[in-house]
C-alpha positions as CSV (number, residue, x, y, z in Angstrom):
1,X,0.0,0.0,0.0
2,X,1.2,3.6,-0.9
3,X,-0.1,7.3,-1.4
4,X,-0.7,7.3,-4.8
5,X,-2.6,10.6,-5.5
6,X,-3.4,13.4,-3.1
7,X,-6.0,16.8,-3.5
8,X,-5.8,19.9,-2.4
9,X,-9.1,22.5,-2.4
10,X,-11.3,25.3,-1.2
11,X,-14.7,24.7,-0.2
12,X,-16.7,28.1,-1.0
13,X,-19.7,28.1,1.7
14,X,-21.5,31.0,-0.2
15,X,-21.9,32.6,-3.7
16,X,-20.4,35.9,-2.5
17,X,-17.1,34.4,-0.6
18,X,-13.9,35.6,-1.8
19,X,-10.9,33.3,-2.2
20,X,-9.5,34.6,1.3
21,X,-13.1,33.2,3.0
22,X,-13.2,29.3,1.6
23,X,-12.0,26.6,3.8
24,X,-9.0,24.4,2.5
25,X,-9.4,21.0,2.3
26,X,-6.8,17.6,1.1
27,X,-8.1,14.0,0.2
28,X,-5.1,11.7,0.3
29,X,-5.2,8.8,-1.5
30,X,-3.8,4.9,-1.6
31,X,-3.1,2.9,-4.0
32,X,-5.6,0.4,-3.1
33,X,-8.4,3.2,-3.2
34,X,-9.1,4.3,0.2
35,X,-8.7,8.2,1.0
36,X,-8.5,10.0,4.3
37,X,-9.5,13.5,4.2
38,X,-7.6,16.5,6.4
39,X,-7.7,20.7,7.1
40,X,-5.5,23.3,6.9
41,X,-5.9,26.4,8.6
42,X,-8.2,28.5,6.4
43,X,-6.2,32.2,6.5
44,X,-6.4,33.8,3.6
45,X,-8.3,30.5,2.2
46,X,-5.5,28.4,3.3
47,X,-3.6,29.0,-0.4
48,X,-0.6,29.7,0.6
49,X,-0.9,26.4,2.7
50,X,-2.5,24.9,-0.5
51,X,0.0,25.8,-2.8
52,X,2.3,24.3,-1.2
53,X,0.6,21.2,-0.8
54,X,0.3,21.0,-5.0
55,X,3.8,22.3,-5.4
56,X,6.1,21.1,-2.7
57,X,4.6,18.4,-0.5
58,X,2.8,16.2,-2.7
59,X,5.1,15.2,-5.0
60,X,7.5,13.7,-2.0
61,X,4.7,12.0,-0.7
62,X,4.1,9.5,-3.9
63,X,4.7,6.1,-3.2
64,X,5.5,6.8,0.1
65,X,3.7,4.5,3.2
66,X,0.8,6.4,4.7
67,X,1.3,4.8,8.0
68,X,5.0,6.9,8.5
69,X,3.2,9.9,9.1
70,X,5.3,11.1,11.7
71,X,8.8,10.4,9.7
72,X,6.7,11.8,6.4
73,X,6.1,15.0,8.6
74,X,9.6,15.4,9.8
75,X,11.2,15.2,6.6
76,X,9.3,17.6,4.9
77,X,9.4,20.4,7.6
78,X,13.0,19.7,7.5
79,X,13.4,19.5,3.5
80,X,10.9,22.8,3.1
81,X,12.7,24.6,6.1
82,X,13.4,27.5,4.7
83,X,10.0,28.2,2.7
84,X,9.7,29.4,6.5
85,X,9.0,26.9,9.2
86,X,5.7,28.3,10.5
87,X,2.4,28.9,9.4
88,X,1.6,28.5,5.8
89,X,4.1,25.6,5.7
90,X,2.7,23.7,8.9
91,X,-0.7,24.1,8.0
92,X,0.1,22.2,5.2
93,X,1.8,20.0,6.8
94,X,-0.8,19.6,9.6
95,X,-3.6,19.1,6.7
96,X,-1.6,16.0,5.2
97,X,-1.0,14.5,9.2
98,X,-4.6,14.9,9.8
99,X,-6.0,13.1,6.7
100,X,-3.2,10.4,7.4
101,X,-4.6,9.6,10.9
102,X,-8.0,9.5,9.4
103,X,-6.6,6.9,6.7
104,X,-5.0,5.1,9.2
105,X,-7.7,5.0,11.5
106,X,-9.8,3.5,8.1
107,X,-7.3,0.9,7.5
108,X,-7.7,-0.3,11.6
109,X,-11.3,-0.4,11.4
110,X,-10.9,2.3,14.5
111,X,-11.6,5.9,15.5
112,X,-8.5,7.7,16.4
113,X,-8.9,7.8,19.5
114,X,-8.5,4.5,19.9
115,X,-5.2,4.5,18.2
116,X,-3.8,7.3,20.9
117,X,-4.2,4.5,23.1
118,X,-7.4,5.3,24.1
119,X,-10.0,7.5,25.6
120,X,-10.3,9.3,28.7
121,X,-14.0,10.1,28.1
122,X,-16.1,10.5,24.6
123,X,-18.3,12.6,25.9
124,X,-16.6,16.0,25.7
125,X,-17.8,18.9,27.1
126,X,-16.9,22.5,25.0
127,X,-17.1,26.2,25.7
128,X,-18.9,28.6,23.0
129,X,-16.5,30.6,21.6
130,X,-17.7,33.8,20.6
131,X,-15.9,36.6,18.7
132,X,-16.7,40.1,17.3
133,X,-17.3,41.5,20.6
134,X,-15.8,44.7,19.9
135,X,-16.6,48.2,19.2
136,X,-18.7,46.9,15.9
137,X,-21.1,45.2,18.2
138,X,-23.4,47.1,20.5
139,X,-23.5,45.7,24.3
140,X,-26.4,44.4,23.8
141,X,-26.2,42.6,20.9
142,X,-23.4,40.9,22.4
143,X,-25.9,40.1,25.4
144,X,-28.5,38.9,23.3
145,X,-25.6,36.3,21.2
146,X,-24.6,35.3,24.9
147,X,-27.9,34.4,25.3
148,X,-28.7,32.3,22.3
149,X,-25.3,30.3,23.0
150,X,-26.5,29.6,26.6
151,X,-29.2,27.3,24.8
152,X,-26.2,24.7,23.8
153,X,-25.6,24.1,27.3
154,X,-22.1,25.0,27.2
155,X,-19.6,24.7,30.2
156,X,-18.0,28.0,29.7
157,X,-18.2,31.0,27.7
158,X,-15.3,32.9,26.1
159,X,-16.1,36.4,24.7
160,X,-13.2,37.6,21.6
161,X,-12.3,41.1,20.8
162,X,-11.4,40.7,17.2
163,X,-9.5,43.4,16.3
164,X,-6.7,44.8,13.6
165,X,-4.1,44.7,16.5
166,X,-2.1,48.1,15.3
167,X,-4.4,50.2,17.6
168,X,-3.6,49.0,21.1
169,X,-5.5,49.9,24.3
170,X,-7.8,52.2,22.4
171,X,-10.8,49.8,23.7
172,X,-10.5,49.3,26.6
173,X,-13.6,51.2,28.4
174,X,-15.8,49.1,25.8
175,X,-14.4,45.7,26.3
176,X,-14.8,46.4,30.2
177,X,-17.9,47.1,30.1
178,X,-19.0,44.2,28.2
179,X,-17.0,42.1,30.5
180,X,-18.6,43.4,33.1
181,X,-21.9,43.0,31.8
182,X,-21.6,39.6,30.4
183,X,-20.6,38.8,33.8
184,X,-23.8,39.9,35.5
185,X,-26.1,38.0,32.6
186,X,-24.3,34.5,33.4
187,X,-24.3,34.9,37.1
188,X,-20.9,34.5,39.5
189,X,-19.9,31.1,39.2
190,X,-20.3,30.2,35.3
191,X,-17.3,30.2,33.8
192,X,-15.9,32.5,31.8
193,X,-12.6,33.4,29.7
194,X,-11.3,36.8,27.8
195,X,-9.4,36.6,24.5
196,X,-7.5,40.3,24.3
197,X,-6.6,38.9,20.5
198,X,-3.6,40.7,20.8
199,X,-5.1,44.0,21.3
200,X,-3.0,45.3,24.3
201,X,0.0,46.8,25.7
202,X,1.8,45.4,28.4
203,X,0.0,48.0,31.0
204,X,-3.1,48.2,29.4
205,X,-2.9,44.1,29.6
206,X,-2.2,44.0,33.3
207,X,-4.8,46.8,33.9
208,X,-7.7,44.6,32.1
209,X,-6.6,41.6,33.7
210,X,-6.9,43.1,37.1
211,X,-10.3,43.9,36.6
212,X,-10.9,40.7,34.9
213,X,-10.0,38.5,38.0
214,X,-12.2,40.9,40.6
215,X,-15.2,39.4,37.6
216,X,-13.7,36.1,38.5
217,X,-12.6,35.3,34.9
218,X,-11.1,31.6,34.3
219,X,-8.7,32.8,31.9
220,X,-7.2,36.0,29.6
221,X,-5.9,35.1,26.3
222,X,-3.4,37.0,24.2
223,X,-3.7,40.0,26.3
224,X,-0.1,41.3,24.2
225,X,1.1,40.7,20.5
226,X,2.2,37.2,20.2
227,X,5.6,38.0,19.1
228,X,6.0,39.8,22.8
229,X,7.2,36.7,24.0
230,X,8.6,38.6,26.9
231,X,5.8,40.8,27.6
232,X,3.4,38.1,27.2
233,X,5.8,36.4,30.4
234,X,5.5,39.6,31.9
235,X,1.2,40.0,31.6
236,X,0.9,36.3,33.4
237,X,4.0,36.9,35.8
238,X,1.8,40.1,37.3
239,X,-1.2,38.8,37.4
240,X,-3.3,36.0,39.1
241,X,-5.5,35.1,36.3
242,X,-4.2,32.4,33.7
243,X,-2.8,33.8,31.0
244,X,-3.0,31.7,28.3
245,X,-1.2,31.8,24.4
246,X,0.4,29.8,21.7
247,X,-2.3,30.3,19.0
248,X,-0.2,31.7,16.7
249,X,2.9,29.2,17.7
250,X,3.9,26.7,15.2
251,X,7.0,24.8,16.6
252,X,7.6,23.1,19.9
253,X,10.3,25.0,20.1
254,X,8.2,28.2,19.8
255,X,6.2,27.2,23.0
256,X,8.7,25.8,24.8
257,X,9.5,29.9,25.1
258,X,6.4,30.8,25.8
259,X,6.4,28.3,29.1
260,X,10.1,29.7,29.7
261,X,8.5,33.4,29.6
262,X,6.3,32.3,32.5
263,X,3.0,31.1,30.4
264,X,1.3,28.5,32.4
265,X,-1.8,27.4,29.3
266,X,-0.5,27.2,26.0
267,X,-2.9,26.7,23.0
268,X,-1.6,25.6,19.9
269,X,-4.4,24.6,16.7
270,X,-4.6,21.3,15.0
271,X,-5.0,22.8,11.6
272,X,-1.8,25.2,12.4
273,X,0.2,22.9,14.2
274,X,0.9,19.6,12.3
275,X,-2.2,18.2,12.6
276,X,-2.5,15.3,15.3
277,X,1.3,14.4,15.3
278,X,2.1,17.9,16.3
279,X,-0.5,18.4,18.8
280,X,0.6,15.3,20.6
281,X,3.6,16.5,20.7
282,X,2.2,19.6,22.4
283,X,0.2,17.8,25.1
284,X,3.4,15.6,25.7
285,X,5.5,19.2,26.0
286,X,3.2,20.5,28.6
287,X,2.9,17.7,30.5
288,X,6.4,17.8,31.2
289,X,6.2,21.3,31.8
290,X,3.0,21.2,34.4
291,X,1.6,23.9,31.9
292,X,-2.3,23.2,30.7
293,X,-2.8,22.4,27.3
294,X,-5.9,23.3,25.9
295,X,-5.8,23.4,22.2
296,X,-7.2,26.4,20.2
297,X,-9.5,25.3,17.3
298,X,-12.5,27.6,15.3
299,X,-12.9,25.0,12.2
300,X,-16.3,23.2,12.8
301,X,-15.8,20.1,10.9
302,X,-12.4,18.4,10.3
303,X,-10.4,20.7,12.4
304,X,-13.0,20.5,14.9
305,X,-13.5,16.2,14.9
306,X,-9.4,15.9,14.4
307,X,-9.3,18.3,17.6
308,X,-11.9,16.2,19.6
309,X,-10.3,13.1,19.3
310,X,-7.2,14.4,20.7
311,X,-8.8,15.9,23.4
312,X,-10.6,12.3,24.2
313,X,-7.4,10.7,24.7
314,X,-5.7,13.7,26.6
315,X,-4.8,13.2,30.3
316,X,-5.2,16.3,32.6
317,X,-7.8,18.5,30.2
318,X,-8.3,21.1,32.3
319,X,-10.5,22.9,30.4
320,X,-13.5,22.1,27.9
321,X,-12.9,22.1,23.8
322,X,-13.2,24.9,21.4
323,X,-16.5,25.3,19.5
324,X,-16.5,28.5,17.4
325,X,-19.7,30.6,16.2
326,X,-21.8,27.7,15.0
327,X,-23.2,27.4,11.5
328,X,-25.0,25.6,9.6
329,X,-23.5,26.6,6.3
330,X,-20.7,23.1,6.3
331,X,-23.5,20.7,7.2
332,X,-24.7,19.8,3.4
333,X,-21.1,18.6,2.5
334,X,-20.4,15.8,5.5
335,X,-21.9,12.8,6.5
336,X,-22.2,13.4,9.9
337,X,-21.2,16.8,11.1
338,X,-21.0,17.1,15.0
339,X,-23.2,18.9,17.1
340,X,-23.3,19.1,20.9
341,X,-26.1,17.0,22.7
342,X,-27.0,18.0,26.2
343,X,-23.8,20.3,26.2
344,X,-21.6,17.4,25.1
345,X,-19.9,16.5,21.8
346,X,-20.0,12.5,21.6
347,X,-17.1,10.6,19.5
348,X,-18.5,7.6,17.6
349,X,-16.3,4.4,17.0
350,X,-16.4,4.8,13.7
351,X,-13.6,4.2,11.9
352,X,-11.0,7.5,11.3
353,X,-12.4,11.0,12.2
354,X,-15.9,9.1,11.6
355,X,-16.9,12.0,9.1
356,X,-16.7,12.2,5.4
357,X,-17.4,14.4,2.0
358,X,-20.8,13.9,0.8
359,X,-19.6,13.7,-2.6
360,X,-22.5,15.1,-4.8
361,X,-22.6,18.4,-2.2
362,X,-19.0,18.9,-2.3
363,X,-18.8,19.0,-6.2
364,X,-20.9,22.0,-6.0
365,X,-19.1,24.1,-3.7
366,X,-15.3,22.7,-4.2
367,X,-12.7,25.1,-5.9
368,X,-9.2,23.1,-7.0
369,X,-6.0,25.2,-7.5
């Protein structure tokens, strides 16, 4: 058995998305015609990840065994170093690891989980992760969205300020407030997390996290530019609240100076990261660090299964999964998208991830290089 073809694509949800708002997909195929299918992080519409997938990473993989994923992985972030060794380049790389697992997982006749020796729980409980809290959004529209995400049954809430990041601190009286106030809707004891999104300074960090542990916040994410490493250290070193990052870290190496700077929760993505390889790598990293791993992820289908079986079989998960703004629009093109019951996501034992393409939906919407 050997990869004998593999696809790379963009998935465009509506008429009106541009190139920069499709999801990237790969299908990786064997010579004996099963497929696993995998994600790369969508920025920009993943194409720079794409591209290289067509270009650089695909013709290496021909012929090769699809069960050395971890070897396939390690030579080609070696061999395509110096197209620059994070983002674009391990999103691609994470794409091919995922789809891998979910081939090997076919081939086993098991889920993944079972192949990372196993399952703490399958039930997984999630917080609703819910961005665009900002100045663009009135406070009580992002009351009323608070509201309608309370209906999932979620164990925690985390509230986003997206933001363009060169205009530091000049929120702050608006975020507060809407801290404040989301605070009072969900009463004292629900759980709740901040992500700054990089929209701080080192004093305007420390000043909102100050005020965010007197609300009893669980955690304050990105308070400072991720490439602060220092400051970052600095933010979590003066305050009480966890400060979490490692979103926008693509190498071990990366966090490993994050956890150095004096970051106690680092949160790296599957579809950023190397897919399931990497993030193992990750949880094994902070375990021998005593820092919390909880993994960042805002893809609702592949990312989001890929992310859940890692988190099944991960020991000390401290905190609940990732689900992003729900929507509906990703449902028509897979066989069984997840969705939370009772607050829960449940893994099946089906074989792999345990979702697929529907093929005749994904002909309609599916963009090739």
């Amino acid at each position: 058995m050997a990869i004998e073809r593999i696809e790379a694509f963009q998935v465009q949800w509506s008429p009106d998305d541009t190139a920069a708002q499709r999801s990237a997909f790969v299908r990786v195929w064997t010579d004996d015609g099963q497929h696993g299918v995998g994600e790369a992080s969508p920025m920009q519409g993943g194409l720079a990840s794409l591209g290289m997938i067509v270009h650089d990473i695909a013709p290496g993989l021909i012929g090769a065994d699809p069960l050395d994923h971890a070897v396939l992985q390690d030579r080609l972030s070696h061999r395509l170093a110096k197209l620059g060794p994070e983002g674009a380049l391990t999103g691609a790389l994470a794409a091919i690891d995922i789809a891998l697992w979910d081939l090997k997982g076919k081939l086993f006749d098991q889920p993944i989980y079972k192949l990372l020796g196993g399952a703490w729980r399958t039930a997984l409980p999630f917080y609703a992760s819910i961005g665009g809290n900002g100045v663009e959004r009135t406070l009580d529209d992002v009351l009323r969205i608070i509201e309608q995400r309370m209906q999932d049954k979620p164990a925690a809430i985390k509230i986003r300020f997206d933001n363009g990041r060169v205009n530091l601190d000049a929120d702050i009286p608006d975020h507060l407030e809407k801290a404040r106030a989301v605070r009072r809707l969900v009463g004292d004891n629900f759980p709740l997390a901040f992500d700054a999104n990089n929209g701080y300074s080192t004093g305007g960090a420390i000043r909102v996290g100050r005020v965010l542990e007197d609300l009893g916040y669980w955690w304050f994410e990105e308070p400072v530019q991720h490439y602060h490493i220092k400051a970052m250290g600095e933010v979590a070193s003066k305050l009480s609240i966890t400060v979490s990052a490692g979103e926008q870290t693509y190498t071990t190496g990366g966090l490993v100076e994050l956890i150095e700077a004096g970051v106690r929760m680092i949160q790296p993505d599957i579809v950023k990261m190397g897919g399931i390889t990497g993030l193992l790598r990750c949880a094994a990293l902070a375990q021998a660090h005593g820092v919390e791993l909880v993994s960042h992820q805002t893809q609702p289908m592949i990312g989001h299964v890929a992310n859940l079986h890692v988190c099944a079989a991960q020991l000390h998960a401290t905190k609940p999964c990732e689900w992003n703004d729900p929507s509906t629009r990703m449902h028509a093109v897979f066989d069984r998208p997840p969705f939370p019951v009772d607050g829960l996501f449940n893994l099946s034992e089906a074989p792999g991830l345990g979702i697929d393409f529907v093929e005749s939906e994904l002909q309609k919407r599916r963009i090739d290089l």
